[in-house]
N, C-alpha and C positions, 0 to 999 in steps of 0.2 A: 552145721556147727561152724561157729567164725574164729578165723584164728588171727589174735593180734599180729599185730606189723612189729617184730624186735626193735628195730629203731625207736618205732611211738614208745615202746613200753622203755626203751634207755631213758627218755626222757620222763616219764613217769616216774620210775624212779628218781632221777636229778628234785624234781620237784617238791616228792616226799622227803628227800633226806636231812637229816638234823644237821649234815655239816655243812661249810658254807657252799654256797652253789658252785663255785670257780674249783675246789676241791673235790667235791660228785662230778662234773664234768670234767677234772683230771682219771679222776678215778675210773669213769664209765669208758673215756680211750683207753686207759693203759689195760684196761681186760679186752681188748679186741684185739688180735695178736698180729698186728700189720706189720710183718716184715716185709723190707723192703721188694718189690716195689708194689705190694700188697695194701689196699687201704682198710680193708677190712668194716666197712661201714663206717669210719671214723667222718667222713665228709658229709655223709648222710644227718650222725649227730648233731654235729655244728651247722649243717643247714637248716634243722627243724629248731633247733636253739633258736637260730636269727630269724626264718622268716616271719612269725609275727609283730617283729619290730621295724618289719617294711624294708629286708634285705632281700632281693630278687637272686635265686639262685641258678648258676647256668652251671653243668657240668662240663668238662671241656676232653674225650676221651684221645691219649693219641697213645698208641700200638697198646701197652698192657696197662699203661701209667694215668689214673684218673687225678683230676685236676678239679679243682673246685673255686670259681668266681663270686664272691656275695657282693651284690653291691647296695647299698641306700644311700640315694639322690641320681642325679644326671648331671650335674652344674660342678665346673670344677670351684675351688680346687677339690683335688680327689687323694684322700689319706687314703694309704694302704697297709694293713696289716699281713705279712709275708709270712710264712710258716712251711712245717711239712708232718704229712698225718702218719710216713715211713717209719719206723726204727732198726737201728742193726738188728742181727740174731743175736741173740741169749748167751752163747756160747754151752757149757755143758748145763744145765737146768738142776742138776744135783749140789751144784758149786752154790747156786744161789741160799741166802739166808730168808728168804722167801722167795714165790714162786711167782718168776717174774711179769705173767700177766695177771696178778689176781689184784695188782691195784692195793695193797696191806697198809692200812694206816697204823704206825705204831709208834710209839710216844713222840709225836709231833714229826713224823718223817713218812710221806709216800714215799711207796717202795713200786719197783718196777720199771722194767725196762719202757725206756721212751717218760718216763718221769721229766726228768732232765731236759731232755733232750727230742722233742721237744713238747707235748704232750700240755707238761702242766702250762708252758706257754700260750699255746692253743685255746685253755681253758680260760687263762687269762683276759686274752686277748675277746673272748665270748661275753663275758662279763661284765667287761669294760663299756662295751658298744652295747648291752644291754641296758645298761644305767645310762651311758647318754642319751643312746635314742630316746631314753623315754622320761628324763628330766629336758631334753633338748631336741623335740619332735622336727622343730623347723632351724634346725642348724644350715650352716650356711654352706654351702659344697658337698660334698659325697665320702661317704665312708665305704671301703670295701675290703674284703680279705682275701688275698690268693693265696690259695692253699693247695699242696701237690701229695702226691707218694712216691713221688719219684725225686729225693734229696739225697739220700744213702747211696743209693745206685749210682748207673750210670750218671745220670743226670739229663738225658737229652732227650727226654720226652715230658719231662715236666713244668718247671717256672719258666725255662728258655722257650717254649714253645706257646705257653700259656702270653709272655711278654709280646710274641711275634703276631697271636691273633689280635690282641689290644691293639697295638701301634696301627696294623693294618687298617682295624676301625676306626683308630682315631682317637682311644681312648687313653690321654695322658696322665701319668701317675706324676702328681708333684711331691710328693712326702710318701715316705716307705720306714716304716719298723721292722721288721727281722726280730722273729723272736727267738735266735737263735740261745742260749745259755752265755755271755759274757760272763756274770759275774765271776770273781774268784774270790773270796774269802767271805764277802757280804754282801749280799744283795743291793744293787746299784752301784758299786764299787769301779764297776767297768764298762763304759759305754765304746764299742767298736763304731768309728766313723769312718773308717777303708777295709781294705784287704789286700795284701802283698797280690801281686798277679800268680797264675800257676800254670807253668810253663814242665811238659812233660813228656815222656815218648820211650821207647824200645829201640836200642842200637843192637845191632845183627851184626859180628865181624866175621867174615867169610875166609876160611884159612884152605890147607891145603892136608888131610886127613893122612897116618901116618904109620910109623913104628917109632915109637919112644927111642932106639936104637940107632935111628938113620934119620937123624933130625935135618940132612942136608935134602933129604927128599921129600919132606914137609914143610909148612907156615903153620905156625902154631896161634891160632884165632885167642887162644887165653895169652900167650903172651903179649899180645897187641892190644886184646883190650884190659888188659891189666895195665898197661901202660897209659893207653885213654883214660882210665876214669880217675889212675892216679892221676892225672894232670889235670885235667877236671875238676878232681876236690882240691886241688892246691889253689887252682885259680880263686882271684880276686876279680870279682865283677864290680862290683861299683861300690862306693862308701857309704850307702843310706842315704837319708837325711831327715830331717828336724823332724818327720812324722813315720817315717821307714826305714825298718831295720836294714844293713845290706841285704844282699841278693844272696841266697842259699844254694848251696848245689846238695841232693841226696843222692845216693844209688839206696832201692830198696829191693833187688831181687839179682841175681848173677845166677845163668845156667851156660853150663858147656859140660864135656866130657861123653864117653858113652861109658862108663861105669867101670870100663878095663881099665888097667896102672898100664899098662904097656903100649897102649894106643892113643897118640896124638887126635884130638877131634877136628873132623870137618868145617866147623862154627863154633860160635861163641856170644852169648847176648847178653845186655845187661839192662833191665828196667830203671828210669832215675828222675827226679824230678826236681825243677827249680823253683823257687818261692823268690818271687822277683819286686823290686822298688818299681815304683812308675818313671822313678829317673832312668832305668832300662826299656828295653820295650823287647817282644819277643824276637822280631826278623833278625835284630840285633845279635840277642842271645843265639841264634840257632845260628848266624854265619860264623860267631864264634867258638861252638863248637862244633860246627864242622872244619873251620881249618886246624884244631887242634886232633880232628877224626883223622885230618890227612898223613899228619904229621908222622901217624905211628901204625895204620892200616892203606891199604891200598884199594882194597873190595872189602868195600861196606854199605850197610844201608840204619835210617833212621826213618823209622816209622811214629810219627809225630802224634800223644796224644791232642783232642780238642783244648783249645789255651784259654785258663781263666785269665778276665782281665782285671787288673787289678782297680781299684779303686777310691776313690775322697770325698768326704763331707767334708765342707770347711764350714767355717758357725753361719748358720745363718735361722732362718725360720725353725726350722724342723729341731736342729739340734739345741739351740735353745730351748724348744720348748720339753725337750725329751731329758734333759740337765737341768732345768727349772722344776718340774714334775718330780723328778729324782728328789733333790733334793728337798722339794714339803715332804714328801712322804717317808722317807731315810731319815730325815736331819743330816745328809752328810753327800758333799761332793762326790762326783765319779771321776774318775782318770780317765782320758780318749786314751784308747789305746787302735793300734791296726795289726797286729802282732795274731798267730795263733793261722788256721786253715782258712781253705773259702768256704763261702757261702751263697745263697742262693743271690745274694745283695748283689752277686758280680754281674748277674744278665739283667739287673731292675736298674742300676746307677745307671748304664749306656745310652737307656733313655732320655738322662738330663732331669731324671728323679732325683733327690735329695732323700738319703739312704743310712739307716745308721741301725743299728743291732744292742739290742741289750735283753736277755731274759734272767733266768737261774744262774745258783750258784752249776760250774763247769767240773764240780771234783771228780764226781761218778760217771761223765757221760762213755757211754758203750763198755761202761766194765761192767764185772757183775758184781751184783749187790745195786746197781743203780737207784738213787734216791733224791726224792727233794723236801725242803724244809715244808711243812702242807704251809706256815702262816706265811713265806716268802709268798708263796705264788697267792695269798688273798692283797700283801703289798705289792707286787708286779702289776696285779692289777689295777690297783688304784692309781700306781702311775702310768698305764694306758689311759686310765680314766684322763688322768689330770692331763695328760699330754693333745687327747680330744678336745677337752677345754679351751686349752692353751692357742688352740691352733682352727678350730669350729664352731667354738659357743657364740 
C-alpha cells in the first residue's frame, strides 16, 4: 500500500483550488502550525512550488533552525527574496474569532496566525517568480529566496548564519526584498529602506542584602538602579536625522526583591533596550552608559545583548524599481519610511546588498485575530512581479 508524501498532496491541492494560487499557498502555510523556531514543512512547500521553474534548492540546517536557499541562475546580478516560514504563538486559542491555523477565508480576509506576518508574503513572493520564470525563462542574472524559521526567535541560527555561508562561497546578493508587512493603512503605502540599529542587554546591580530597619548595614541594589535607569530615560542621545528618528532608550522588564517587605535584597536587574540612529553607533552607546552605570553603582555588571545594526537604502536600482512597481499596481505613491523594529534586512544590508522591505497591511501582526486582506496579497504579488521586471527582464 503507497502512502502519499503530505507536502506532494499540499501541492495538489494548491493546484485544484478555485482561489487564486498566491491565496491556496497563503492558505496551505498558515495550516502548518510553525511556531517559532518550528517550520513545520512550510520550506518543503515553497521548494516543490519552485523547483519546476528551475529553482535549485539547498537546505541549510544549523542546531534546530532550518533555512531554505532557492536559487535560479548562477550569473549575478542576484535578486533575493528574504522572508521567514516562523510565526509567534497564538496566545489563548479560545480568544481567537477563528482558529488560528486553519487558514478561514471569510469575506475577503485570511484569517490566521502568520497571515501577516509573514506567510501571505511568502505566497506572494512564490507567485511572482512563478510567472517570471516562465514568461522570462532567460532573464538576465539569478533570482533566489532565503527563507528561515528562525525570525521570531532568537535569531542566531538563521538568515545570519545562512548570509555567513553565502559570503564564504562567494555568493553576492545585489538587491534584497524583505517581505516583512510594512504597509499601514493600504497596501504599498510603506516602503521600509532602513532600520534604527538595536542595541540591548541585562544590567545586574549588586548591593549589600539587609534589614529594611538597618539600612546603614546595607546597599540597597533597587535604590541604585532606580537611579540608573531613571537617568537613562532622561538622556538625550542624539537628534535623529532627515531619515531617523532619535535614539530611544526602553527598560522592558525590572526584577529585585526576595518577596519580604522587611528585607533589603542582595541584587537588582533591569532588562532595556535601545533603538539607535546610525548617527550613533553602539561602542559609543554602551561607553555612555556605563559612565552613567558608575555614576550611581559601584558593583555592577552589563551583560550585552547581540547588536542589530542598523541600516539604509538610499534610491538607487533596487528602490526605484520596488516604488515604480508600487505604484502601476496601487495607483498611489509609498512613503520610505525606517521607523518600527528590525528585521532580518539587518544581517543581508552589511553585505553591500541594496535592501528594502515592504509586504502587508502591519495592523494584526502577532495579536489575535491575525488577518490579511486575501486580494492585497494577489496585488503584492504583482508587484513582486513587476519589481522582477523592472530589474531582470
Amino acid at each position: 500500500m503507497s502512502h502519499e508524501d503530505p507536502h506532494r498532496s499540499d501541492l495538489k491541492e494548491i493546484l485544484a483550488s478555485e482561489m487564486s494560487e498566491t491565496l491556496t499557498i497563503a492558505q496551505a502555510l498558515i495550516r502548518k502550525a510553525s511556531v517559532t523556531p518550528d517550520d513545520q514543512g512550510c520550506q518543503r512547500l515553497l521548494s516543490d512550488a519552485l523547483e519546476p521553474y528551475g529553482f535549485s534548492a539547498e537546505l541549510m540546517q544549523f542546531g534546530d533552525v532550518q533555512n531554505l536557499w532557492l536559487r535560479r541562475g548562477t550569473t549575478a546580478p542576484l535578486f533575493v527574496f528574504a522572508g521567514h516560514t516562523d510565526v509567534v504563538p497564538t496566545g489563548p486559542e479560545e480568544n481567537w474569532s477563528y482558529p488560528p491555523f486553519a487558514g478561514e477565508l471569510v469575506d475577503g480576509m485570511l484569517h490566521g496566525r502568520g497571515a501577516a506576518d509573514m506567510k501571505g508574503s511568502l505566497a506572494a513572493m512564490v507567485t511572482a517568480c512563478k510567472r517570471f520564470a516562465s514568461a522570462h525563462p532567460s532573464h538576465r542574472g539569478s533570482i533566489a529566496l532565503l527563507i528561515t524559521s528562525d525570525e521570531e526567535g532568537p535569531a542566531v541560527n538563521g538568515t545570519v548564519r545562512v548570509i555567513e555561508r553565502l559570503v564564504e562561497r562567494g555568493e553576492q546578493i545585489d538587491w534584497c526584498v524583505v517581505g516583512e508587512p510594512t504597509s499601514s493603512k493600504q497596501l504599498g503605502d510603506t516602503i521600509k529602506n532602513g532600520r534604527r540599529g538595536s542595541l540591548g542587554g541585562t544590567l545586574t546591580v549588586h548591593g549589600i542584602q539587609g534589614h529594611v530597619a538597618y539600612p546603614h548595614l546595607a546597599d540597597n541594589p533597587l535604590h541604585r538602579i532606580s537611579a540608573i535607569v531613571t537617568t537613562l530615560a532622561a538622556t538625550h542621545w542624539d537628534e535623529g536625522n532627515d531619515f531617523f528618528p532619535a535614539t530611544s532608550f526602553q527598560v522592558s522588564n525590572l526584577k529585585g526583591g526576595t518577596g519580604a517587605t522587611n528585607v533589603i535584597p542582595g541584587s537588582a536587574s533591569a532588562q532595556f533596550n535601545l533603538r539607535y540612529c546610525p548617527d550613533n553607533n553602539a561602542e559609543a552607546l554602551k561607553k555612555q552608559i556605563n559612565q552613567i552605570c558608575t555614576q550611581h553603582a559601584d558593583n555592577y555588571e552589563i551583560d550585552w545583548n547581540p547588536i542589530g545594526l542598523p541600516y539604509q537604502t538610499s534610491p538607487a536600482a533596487l528602490l526605484e524599481a520596488v516604488q515604480s512597481a508600487t505604484v502601476m499596481v496601487t495607483g498611489r505613491p509609498a512613503k520610505l519610511s525606517t521607523d518600527g523594529g528590525t528585521s532580518d534586512g539587518r544581517f543581508i544590508a552589511p553585505t553591500g546588498a541594496q535592501v528594502v522591505e515592504l509586504g502587508p497591511l502591519n495592523k494584526t501582526i502577532h495579536q489575535v485575530n491575525e488577518a490579511v486582506n486575501a486580494k492585497d496579497l494577489d496585488a503584492l504579488s504583482d508587484i513582486y512581479e513587476q519589481t522582477l521586471l523592472r530589474l531582470l527582464a
